[in-house]
N, C-alpha and C positions, 0 to 999 in steps of 0.2 A: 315597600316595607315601611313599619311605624318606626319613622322617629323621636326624640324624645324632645321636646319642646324643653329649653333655659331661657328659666326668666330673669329677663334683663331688670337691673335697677335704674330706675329712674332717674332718681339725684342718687350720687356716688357720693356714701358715708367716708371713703378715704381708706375702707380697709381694702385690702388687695387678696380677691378669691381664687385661688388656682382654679383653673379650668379643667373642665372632663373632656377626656374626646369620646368617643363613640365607641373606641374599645374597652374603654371603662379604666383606662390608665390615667393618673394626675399630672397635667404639666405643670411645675411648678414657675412660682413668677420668677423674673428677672431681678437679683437686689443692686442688679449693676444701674439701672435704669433708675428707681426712686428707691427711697428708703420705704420700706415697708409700713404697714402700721402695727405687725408683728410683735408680738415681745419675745425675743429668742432669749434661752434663759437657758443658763447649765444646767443639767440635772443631779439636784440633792443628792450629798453623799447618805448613802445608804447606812444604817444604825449598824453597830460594828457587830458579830456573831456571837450570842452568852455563850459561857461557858456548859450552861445549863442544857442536859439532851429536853426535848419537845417533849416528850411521853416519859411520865415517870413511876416507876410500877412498883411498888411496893410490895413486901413479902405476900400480902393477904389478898393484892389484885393479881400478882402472878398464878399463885393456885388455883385464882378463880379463874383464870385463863387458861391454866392448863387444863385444869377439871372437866370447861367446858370446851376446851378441844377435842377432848377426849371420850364426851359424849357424842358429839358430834361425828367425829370418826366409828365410834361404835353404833350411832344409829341408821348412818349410810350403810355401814358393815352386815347391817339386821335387813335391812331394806333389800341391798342387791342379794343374798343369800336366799331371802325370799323369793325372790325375782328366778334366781336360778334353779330352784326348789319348785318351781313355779310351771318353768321349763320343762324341767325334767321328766314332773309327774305328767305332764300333758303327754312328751315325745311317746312313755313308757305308755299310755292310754292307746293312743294312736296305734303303737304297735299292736297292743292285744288283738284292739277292732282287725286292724288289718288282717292277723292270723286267724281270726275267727271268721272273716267275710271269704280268706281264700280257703280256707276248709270246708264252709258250705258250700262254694264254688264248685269244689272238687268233689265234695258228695253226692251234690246234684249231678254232674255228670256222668259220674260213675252210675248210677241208679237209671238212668236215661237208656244205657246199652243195654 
């Protein structure tokens, strides 16, 4: 099987790379052994939550929101009715043929005896 070739540094700049193993997990270094060249650093207190909501909708963008939900719902509403309208006129076609194919059916045979 291919393994993956690390490449080694030559002259060692001081900083200390965790190593990969072969399962693709990170062993990290020892800081008991040297001191790192790391800078471990706390992480920044996060900016405190406005009072302010994110999205602010005013009377005139509301309407247009509902307005346009509303067409939206009413033009799915035109689509699937069509769809079922769609269906239906077919199923009802289908029937006719059928009762006209078994009538000739049946007068051919009749006619036969």
């Amino acid at each position: 099987m291919l393994r993956p070739r690390i490449p080694v540094n030559q002259q060692p700049t001081g900083g200390i790379i965790p190593v990969v193993t072969t399962l693709g997990t990170v062993v990290p270094h020892n800081p008991a052994q040297a001191p790192c060249g790391c800078q471990h650093h706390t992480p920044a207190p996060s900016a405190p939550a406005s009072a302010r909501p994110t999205v602010q909708l005013t009377p005139g963008s509301l309407l247009l929101l509902v307005g346009g939900g509303t067409a939206a719902v009413l033009v799915v509403g035109a689509v699937l009715v069509s769809l079922l309208l769609a269906v239906a006129i077919t199923a009802g076609s289908l029937a006719i043929v059928a009762l006209v194919v078994r009538s000739l059916i049946n007068s051919e045979t009749k006619h036969r005896r």
